[in-house]
Residue frames as a rotation matrix with the C-alpha (Angstrom) as fourth column:
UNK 1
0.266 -0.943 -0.200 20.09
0.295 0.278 -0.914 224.99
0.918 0.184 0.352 76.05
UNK 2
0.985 -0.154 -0.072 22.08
0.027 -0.281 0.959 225.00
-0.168 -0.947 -0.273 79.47
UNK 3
-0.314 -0.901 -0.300 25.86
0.249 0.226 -0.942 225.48
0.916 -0.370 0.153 80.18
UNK 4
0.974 -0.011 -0.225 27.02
0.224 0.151 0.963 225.17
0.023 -0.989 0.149 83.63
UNK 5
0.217 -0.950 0.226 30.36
-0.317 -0.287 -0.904 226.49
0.923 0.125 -0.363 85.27
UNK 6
0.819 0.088 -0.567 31.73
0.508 0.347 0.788 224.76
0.266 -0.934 0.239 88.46
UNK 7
0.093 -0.969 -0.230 34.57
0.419 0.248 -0.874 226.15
0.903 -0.015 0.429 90.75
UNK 8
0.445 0.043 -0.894 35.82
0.856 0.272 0.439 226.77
0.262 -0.961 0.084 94.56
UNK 9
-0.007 -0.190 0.982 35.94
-0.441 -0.880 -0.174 230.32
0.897 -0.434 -0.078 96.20
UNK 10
-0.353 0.070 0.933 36.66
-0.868 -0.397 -0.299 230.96
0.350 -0.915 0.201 99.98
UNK 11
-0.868 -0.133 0.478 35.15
-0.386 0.787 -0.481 228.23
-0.313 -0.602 -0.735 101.93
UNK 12
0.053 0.993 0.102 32.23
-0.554 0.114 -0.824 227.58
-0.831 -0.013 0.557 99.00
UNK 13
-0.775 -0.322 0.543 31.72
0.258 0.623 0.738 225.49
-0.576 0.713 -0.400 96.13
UNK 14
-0.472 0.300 -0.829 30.39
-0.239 -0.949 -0.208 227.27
-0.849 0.100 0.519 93.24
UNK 15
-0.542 -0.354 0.763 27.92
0.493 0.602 0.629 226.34
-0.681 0.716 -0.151 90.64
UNK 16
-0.428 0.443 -0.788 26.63
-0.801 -0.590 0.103 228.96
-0.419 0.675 0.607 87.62
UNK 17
-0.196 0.434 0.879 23.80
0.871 0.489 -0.047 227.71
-0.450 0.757 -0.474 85.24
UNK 18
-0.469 0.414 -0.780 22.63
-0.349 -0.898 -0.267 229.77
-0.811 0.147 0.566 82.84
UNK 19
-0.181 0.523 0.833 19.60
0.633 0.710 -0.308 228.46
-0.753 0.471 -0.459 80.70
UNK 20
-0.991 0.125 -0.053 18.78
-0.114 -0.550 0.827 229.92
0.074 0.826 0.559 77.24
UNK 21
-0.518 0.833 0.195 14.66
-0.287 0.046 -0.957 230.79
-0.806 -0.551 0.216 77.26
UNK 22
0.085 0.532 0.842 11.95
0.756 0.516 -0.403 230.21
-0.649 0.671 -0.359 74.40
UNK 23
0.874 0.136 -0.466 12.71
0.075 -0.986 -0.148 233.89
-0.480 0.095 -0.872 73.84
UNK 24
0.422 -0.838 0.345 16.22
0.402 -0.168 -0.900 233.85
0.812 0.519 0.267 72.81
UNK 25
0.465 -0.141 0.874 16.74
-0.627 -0.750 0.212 235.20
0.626 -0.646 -0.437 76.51
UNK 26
-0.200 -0.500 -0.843 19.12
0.203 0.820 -0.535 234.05
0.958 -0.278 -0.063 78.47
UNK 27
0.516 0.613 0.598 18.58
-0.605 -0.233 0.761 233.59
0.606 -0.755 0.251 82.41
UNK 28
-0.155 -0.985 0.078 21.34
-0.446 0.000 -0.895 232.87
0.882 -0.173 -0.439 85.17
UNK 29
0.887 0.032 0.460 21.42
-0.455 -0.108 0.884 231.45
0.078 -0.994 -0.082 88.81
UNK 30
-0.098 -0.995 -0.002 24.03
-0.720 0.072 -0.690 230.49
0.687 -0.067 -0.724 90.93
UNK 31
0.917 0.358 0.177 23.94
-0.313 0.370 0.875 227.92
0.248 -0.857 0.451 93.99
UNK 32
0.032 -0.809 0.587 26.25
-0.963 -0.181 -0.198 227.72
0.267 -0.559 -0.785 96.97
UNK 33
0.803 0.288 -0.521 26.89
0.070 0.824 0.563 224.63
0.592 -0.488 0.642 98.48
UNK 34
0.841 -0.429 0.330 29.70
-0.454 -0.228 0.861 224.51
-0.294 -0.874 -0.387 102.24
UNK 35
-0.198 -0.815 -0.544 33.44
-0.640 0.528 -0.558 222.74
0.743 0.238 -0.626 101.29
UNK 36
-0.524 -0.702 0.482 33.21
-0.792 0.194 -0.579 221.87
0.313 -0.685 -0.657 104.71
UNK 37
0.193 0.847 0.495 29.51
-0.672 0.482 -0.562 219.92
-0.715 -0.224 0.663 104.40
UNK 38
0.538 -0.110 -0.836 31.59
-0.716 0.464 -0.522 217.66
0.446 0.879 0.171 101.68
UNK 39
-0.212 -0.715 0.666 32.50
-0.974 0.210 -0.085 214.86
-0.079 -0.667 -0.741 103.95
UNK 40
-0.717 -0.194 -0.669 32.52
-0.398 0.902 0.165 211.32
0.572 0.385 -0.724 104.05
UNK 41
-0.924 0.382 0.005 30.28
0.044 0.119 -0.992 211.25
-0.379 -0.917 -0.127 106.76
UNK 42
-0.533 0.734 -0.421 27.61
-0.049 -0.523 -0.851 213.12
-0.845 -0.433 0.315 105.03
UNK 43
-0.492 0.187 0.850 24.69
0.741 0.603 0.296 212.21
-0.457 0.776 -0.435 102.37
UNK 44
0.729 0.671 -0.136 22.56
0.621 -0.732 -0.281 215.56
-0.288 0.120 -0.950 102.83
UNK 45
-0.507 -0.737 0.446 24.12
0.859 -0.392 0.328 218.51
-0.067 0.550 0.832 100.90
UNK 46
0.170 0.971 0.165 22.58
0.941 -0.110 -0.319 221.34
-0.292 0.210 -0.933 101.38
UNK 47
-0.656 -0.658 0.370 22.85
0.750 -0.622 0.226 224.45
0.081 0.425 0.901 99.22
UNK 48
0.402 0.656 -0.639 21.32
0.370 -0.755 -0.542 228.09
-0.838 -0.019 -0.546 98.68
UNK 49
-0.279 -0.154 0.948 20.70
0.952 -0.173 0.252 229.30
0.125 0.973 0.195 95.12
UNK 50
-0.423 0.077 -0.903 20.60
-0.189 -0.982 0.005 233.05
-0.886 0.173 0.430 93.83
UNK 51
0.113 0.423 0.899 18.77
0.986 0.064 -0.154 234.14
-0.122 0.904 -0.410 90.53
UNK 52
-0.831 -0.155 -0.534 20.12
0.039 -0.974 0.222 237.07
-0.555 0.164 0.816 88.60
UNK 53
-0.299 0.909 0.291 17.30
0.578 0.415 -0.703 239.01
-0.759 -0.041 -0.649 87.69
UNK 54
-0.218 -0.395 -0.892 18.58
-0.748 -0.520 0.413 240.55
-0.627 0.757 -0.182 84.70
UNK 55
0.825 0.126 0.551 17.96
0.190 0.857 -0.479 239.24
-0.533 0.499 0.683 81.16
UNK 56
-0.299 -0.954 -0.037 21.18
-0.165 0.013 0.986 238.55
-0.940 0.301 -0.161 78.75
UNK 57
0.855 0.155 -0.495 21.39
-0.516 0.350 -0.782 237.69
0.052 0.924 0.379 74.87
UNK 58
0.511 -0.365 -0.778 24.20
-0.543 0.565 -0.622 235.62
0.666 0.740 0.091 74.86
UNK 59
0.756 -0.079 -0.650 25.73
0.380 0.861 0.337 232.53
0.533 -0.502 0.681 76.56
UNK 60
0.098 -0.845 -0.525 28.99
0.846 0.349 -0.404 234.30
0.524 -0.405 0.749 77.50
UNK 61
-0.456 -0.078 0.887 27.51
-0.236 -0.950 -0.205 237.20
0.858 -0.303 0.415 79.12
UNK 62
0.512 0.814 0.275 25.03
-0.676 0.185 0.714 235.37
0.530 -0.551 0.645 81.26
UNK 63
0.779 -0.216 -0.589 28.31
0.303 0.952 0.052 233.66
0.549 -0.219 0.807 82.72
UNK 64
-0.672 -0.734 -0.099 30.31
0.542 -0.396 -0.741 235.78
0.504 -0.552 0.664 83.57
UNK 65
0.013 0.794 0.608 27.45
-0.486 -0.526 0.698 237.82
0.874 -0.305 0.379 84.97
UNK 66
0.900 0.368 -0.235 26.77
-0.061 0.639 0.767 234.48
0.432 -0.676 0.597 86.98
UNK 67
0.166 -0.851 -0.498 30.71
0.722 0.449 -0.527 234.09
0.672 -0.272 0.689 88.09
UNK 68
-0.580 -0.542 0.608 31.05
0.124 -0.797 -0.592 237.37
0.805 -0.267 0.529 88.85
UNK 69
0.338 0.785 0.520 27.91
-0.690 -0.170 0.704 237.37
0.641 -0.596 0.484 91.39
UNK 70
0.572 -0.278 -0.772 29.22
0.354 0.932 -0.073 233.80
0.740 -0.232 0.631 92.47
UNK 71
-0.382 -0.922 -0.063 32.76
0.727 -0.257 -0.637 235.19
0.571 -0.289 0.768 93.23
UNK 72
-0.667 -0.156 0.729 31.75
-0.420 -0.728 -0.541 238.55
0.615 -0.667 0.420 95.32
UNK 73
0.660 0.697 0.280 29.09
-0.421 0.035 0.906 236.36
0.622 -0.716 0.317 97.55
UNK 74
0.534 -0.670 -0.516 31.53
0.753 0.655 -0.070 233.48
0.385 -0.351 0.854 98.19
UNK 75
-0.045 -0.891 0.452 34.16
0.405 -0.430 -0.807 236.46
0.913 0.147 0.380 98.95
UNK 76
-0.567 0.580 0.584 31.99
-0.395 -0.814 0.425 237.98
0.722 0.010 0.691 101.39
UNK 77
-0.999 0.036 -0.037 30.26
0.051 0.622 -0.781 235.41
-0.005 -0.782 -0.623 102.78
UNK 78
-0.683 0.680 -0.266 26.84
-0.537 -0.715 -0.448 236.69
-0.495 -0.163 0.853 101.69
UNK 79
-0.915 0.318 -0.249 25.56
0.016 0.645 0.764 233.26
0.404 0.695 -0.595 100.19
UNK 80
-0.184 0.938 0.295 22.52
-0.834 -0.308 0.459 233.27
0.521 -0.162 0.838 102.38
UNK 81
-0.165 0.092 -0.982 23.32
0.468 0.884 0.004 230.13
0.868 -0.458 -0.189 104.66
């Protein structure tokens, strides 16, 4: 099972996955992607994912986990571009 969360911090577009394992474990990443590399011009998109390296039991911990990681990089600037 996957859910996915989308939404726009600071000057990034945010997207959280968080995948459920064979384990019952749940497992998070985020990936950045520029507002400003969303142009009509352009076909390449290029982002930079994170993996939290923590494990979770349940879907709505392993999201907010992932938002909350999302939200202080985007804040920050610390996405890794």
């Amino acid at each position: 099972m996957v859910s996915y969360t989308f939404f726009d911090e600071s000057s990034y577009f945010c997207f959280c996955e968080a995948r459920k394992q064979v384990d019952r474990v749940w497992k998070a990443s985020v990936r950045f992607e520029r507002k400003a590399d969303h142009t009509e011009e352009k076909t390449l998109i290029r982002g930079m994912a994170h993996k939290l390296v923590a494990d979770f039991r349940d879907r709505e911990e392993v999201l907010s986990a992932a938002c909350d990681l999302a939200l202080e990089r985007a804040r920050t600037g610390d996405v890794g571009f």
